[in-house]
C-alpha positions as CSV (number, residue, x, y, z in Angstrom):
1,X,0.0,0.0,0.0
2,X,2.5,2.5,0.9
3,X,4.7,1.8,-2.4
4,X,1.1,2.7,-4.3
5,X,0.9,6.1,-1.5
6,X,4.7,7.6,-3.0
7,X,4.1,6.7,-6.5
8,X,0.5,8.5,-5.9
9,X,2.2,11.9,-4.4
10,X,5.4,11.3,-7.0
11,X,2.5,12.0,-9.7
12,X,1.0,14.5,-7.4
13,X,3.8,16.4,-7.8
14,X,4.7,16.0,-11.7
15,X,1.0,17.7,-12.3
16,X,1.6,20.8,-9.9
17,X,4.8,21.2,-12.1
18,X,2.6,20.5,-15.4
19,X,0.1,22.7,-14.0
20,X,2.6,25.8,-14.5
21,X,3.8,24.9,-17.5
22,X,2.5,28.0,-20.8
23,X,1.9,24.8,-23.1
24,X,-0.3,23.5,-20.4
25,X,-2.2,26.7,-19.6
26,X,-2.9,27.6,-23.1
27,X,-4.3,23.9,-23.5
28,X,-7.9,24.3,-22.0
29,X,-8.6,20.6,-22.3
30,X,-5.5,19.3,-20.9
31,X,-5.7,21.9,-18.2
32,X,-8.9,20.8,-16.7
33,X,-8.0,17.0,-17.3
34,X,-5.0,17.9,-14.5
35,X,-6.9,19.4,-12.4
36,X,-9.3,17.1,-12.4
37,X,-6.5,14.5,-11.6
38,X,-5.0,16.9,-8.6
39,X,-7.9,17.3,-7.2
40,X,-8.7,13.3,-7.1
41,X,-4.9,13.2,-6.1
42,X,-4.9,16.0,-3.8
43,X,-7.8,13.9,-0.9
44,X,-5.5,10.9,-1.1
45,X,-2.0,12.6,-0.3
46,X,-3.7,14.8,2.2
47,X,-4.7,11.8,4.0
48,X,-1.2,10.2,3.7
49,X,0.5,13.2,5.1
50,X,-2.0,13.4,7.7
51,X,-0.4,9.6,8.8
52,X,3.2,10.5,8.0
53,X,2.6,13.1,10.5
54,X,1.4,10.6,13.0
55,X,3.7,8.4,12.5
56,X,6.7,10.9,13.3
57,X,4.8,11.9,16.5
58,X,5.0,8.4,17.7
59,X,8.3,8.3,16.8
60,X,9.8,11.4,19.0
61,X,7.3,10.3,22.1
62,X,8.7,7.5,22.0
63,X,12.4,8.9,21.8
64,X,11.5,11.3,24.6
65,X,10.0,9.2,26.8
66,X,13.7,7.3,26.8
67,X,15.1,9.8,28.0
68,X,12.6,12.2,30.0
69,X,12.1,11.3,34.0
70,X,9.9,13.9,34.7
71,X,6.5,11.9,36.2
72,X,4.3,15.1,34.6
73,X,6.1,15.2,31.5
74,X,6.1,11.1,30.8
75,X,2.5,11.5,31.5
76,X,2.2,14.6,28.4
77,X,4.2,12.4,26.1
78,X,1.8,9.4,27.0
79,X,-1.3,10.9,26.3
80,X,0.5,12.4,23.0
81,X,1.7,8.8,21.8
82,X,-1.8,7.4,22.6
83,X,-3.7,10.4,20.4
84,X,-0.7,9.9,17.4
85,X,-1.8,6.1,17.6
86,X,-5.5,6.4,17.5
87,X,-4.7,9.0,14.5
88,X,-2.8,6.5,12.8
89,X,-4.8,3.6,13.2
90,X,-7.8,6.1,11.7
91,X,-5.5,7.6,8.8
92,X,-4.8,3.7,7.6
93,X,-8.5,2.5,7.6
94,X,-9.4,6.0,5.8
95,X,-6.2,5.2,3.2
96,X,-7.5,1.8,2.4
97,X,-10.9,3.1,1.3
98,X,-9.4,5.7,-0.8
99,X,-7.3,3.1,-2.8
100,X,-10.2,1.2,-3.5
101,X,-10.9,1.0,-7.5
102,X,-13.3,3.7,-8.4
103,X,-16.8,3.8,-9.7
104,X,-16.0,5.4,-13.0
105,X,-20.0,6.3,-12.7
106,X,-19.5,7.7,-9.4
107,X,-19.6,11.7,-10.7
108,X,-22.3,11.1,-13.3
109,X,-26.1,12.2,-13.8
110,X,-28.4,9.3,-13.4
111,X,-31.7,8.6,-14.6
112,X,-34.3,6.7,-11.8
113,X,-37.4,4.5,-13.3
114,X,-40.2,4.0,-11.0
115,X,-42.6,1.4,-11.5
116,X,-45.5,0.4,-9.8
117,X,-45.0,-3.8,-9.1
118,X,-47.7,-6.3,-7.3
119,X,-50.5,-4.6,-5.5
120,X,-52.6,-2.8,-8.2
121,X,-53.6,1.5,-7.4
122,X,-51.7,1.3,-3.8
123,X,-48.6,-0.4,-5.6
124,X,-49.1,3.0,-8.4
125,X,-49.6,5.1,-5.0
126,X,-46.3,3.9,-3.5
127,X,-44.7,4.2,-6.9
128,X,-45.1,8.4,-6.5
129,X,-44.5,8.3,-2.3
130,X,-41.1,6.8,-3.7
131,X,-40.7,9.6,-6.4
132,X,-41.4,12.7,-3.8
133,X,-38.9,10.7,-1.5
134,X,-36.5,11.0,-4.1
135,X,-37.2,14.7,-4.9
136,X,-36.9,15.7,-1.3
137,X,-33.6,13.9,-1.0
138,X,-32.5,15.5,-4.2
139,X,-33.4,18.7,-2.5
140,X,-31.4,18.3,0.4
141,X,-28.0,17.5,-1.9
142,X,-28.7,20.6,-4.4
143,X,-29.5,18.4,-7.3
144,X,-32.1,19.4,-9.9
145,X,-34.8,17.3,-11.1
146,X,-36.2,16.5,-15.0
147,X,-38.9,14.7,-15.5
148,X,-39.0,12.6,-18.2
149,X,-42.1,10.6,-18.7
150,X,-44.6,10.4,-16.6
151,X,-47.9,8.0,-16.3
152,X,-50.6,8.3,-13.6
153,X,-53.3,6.4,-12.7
154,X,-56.7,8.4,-11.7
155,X,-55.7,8.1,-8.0
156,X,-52.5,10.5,-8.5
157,X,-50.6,7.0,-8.7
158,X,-47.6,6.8,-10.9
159,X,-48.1,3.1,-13.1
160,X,-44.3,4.3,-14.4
161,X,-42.1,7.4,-14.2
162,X,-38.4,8.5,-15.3
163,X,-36.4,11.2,-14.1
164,X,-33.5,12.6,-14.2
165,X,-31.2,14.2,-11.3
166,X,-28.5,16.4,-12.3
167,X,-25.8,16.9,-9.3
168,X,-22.6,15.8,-8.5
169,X,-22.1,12.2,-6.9
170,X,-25.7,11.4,-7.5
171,X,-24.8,7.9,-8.8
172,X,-22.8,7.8,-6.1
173,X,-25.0,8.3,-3.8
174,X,-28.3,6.9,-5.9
175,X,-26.9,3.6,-6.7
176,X,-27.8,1.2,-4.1
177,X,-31.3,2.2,-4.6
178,X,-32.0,-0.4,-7.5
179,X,-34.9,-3.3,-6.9
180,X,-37.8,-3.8,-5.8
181,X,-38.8,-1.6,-2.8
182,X,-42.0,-3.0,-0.7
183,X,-44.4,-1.5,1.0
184,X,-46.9,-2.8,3.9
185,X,-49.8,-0.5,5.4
186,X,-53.4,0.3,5.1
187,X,-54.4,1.7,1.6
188,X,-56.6,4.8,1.3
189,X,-59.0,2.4,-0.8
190,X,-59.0,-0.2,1.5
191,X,-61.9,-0.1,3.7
192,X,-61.4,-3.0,6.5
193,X,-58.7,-1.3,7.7
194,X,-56.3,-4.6,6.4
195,X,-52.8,-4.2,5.4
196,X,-51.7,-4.9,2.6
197,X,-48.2,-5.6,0.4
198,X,-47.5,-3.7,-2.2
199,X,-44.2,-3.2,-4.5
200,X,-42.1,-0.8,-6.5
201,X,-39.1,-1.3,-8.7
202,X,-36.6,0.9,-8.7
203,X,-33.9,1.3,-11.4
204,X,-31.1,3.8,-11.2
205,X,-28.9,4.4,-14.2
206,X,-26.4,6.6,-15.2
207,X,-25.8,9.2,-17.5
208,X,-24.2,7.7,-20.9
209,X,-22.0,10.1,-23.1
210,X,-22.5,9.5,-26.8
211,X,-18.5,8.1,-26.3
212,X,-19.8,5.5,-24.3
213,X,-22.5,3.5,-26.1
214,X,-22.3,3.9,-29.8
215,X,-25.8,3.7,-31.1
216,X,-26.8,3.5,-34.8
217,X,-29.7,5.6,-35.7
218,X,-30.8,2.9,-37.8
219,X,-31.4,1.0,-34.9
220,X,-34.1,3.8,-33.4
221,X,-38.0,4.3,-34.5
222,X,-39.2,7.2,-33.8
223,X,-43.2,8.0,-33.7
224,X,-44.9,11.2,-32.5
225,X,-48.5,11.6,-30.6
226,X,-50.6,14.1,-29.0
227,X,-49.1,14.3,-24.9
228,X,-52.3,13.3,-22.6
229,X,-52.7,14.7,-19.1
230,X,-51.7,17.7,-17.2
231,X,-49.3,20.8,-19.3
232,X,-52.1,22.9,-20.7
233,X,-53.5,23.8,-24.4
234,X,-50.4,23.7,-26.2
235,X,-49.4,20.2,-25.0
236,X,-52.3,18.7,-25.6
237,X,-53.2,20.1,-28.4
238,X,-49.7,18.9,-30.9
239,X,-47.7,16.2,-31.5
240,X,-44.8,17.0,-29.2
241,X,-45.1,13.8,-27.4
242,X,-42.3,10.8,-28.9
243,X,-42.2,7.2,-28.5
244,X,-38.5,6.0,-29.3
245,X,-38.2,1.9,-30.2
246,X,-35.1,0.5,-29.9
247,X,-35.5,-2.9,-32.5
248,X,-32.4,-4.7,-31.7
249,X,-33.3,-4.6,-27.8
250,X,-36.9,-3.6,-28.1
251,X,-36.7,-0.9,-25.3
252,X,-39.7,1.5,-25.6
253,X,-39.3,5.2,-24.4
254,X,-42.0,7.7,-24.8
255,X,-41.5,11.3,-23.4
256,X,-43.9,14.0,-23.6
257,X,-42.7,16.1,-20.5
258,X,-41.1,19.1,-23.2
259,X,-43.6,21.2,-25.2
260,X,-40.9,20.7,-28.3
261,X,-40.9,17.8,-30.0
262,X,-37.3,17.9,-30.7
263,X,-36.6,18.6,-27.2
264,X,-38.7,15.2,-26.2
265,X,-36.8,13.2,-28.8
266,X,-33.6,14.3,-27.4
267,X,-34.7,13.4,-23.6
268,X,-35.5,10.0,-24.9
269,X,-32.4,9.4,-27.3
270,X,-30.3,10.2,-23.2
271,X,-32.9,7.4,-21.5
272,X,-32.3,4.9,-24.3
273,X,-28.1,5.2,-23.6
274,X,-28.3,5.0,-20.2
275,X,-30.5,1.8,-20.8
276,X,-28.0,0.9,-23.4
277,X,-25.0,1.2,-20.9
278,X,-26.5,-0.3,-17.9
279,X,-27.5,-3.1,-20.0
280,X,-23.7,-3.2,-20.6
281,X,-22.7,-2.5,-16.9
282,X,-24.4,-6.0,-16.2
283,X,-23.2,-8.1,-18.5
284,X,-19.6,-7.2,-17.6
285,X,-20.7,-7.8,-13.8
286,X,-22.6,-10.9,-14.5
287,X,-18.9,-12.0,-16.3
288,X,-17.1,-11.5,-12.9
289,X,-19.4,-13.2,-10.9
290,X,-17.2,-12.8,-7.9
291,X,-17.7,-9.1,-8.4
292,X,-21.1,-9.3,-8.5
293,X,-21.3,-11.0,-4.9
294,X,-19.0,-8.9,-3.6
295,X,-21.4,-5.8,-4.7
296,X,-24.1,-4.8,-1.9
297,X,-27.0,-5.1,-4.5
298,X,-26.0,-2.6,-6.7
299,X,-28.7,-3.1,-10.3
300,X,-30.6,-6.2,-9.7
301,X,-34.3,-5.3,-10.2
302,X,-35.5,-8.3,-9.0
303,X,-33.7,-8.2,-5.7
304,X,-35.8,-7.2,-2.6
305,X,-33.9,-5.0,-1.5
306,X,-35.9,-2.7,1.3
307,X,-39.5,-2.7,3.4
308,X,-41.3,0.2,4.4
309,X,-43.7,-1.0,7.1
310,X,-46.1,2.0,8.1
311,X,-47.8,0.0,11.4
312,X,-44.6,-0.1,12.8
313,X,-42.8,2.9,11.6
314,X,-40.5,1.2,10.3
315,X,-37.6,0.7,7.6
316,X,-35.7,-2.3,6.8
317,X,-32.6,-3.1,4.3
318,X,-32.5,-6.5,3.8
319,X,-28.9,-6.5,2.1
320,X,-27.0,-5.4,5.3
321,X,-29.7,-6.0,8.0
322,X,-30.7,-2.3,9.3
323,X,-33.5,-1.2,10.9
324,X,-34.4,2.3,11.5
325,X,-37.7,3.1,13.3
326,X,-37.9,6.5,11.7
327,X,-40.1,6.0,8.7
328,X,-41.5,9.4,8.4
329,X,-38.1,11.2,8.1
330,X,-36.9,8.6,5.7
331,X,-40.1,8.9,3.4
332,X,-39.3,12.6,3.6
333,X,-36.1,12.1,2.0
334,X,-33.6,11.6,5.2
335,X,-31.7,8.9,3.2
336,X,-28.5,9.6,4.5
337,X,-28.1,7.3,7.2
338,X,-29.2,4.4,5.1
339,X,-27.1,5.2,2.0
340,X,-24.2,5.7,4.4
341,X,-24.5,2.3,5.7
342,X,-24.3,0.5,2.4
343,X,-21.8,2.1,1.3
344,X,-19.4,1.5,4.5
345,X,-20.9,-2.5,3.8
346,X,-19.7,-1.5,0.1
347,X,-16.7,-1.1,1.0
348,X,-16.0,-3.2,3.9
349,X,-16.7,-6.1,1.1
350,X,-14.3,-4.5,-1.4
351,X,-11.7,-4.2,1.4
352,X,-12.1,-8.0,2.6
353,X,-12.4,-9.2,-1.0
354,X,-8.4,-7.4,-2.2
355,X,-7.2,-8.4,1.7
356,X,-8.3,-12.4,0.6
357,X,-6.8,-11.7,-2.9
């Protein structure tokens, strides 16, 4: 690890010198590529000198106390070597994480897909509980929201909606929110006062750049309607609305959120790569398979992966056992303590996984 540490602050310091270089400057492209790189860099050998600095602290207590007879001082330089320690032991665990491969997704954009699973209008009714969830966390990180197709029931339901959240490290943060979310209270339409299951299914994606999925136009069908619903005259009234078919996969995508047809067809031409590339993503993790047990159910749809029980106030991810009795905050988009959580699992699994290896 610490051979990897030098070389990292060895090319640390070969971009500061790049970074001053006229050639380098003048070269926007280039220039924001190092910085970039620094600023990746930059957390790492922070963190290293932060341990260095430990480690020489332990060092010269220990010297001193050798030599120092002083009852009050040896007690100073005790408490000093036991602080450098604890700082060390902390600056290793937090080293170890940052060498960890990285998500090359991590910084992107993703697009969320909603749909309403087993349990008829109260599975619809979760479907949009789980969308404002969403928004309000979104709200709470500064991301925006785009809504990209949208279909209700006559409840206020959503059957199926798409959405995309613009902000940085939302895939990051987003990701472990793919599969099928469940639900068990009493439905407004139920009138016995039973409760019922319901379920959701969840699908986060990221963003796809045209440089990451080439797609041939020839492949894509495009077909224009009249948009139904809510958005006033002008929306309902011309054939803004697009339905995009994929034929080689036979994904469907219709948007009808923009007033602009061209602006719809573009919206759906970024769902269909993201669909494209996470259809990707999982064939090369179903090819490592030890990757894929390694991940803390990261894109399996069909993995239960959380119940939201009302009666009991309750919250519960089944992928790394945790229970939180504060259902209200978390359907008001307080995500943060479970997102935290898988990711520390996340990474505990990466970390045993290159320790066994």
């Amino acid at each position: 690890m610490f051979d990897k540490l030098e070389e990292l602050v060895r090319r640390y310091e070969e971009i500061q010198n790049e970074l001053n270089e006229p050639a380098v400057v003048n070269d926007m492209a280039r220039y924001r590529q190092l910085m970039k790189e620094q600023n990746d860099l930059g957390v790492v050998v922070d963190k290293y000198n932060e341990y260095k600095s430990a480690a020489a602290t332990i060092d010269e207590s220990l010297e001193m106390l050798e030599s120092e007879s002083d009852e009050e001082m040896r007690d100073m330089l005790k408490a000093e070597l036991s602080a450098a320690r604890d700082d060390k032991e902390r600056c290793e665990k937090e080293l170890k994480i940052l060498l960890l491969p990285k998500d090359p997704n991590d910084e992107k954009n993703v697009f969320v897909e909603i749909r309403a699973g087993a349990g008829g209008d109260e599975a619809a009714l979760f479907a949009s509980d789980l969308f404002r969830m969403y928004s309000k966390y979104a709200d709470t990180m500064r991301w925006k929201i785009e809504m990209v197709s949208l279909n209700e029931n006559g409840l206020g339901g959503f059957k199926e909606c798409v959405f995309m959240v613009n902000g940085q490290g939302a895939y990051s943060r987003l990701k472990y929110e793919s599969g099928v979310h469940r639900v068990q209270r009493i439905p407004v339409t139920e009138s016995g006062g039973r409760i019922h299951t319901s379920t959701a299914t969840v699908a986060i994606m990221p963003e796809a750049e045209e440089v990451d999925v080439k797609l041939d136009m020839n492949d894509c069908k495009f077909d224009v309607f009249r948009a139904s619903g809510n958005g006033g005259q002008c929306v309902n009234t011309t054939d803004s609305a697009v339905r995009l078919t994929h034929i080689p996969t036979g994904i469907v995508i219709s948007c009808q959120d923009e007033k602009s047809q061209l602006k719809n067809r573009d919206k759906a031409l970024k769902v269909l790569r993201a669909k494209l590339y996470e259809l990707e993503m999982e064939k090369a993790a179903n090819a490592e398979a030890d990757l894929r047990r390694s991940q803390v159910g990261t894109g399996d749809r069909s993995e239960k992966i959380r119940t939201y029980n009302f009666p009991q106030s309750r919250c519960t991810d089944h992928r790394i056992k945790l229970t939180l009795y504060t259902l209200d905050d978390v359907m008001n988009g307080d995500l943060n303590e479970l997102i935290d959580a898988l990711t520390g699992a996340d990474q505990a699994a990466k970390l045993l996984k290159m320790s066994e290896s």
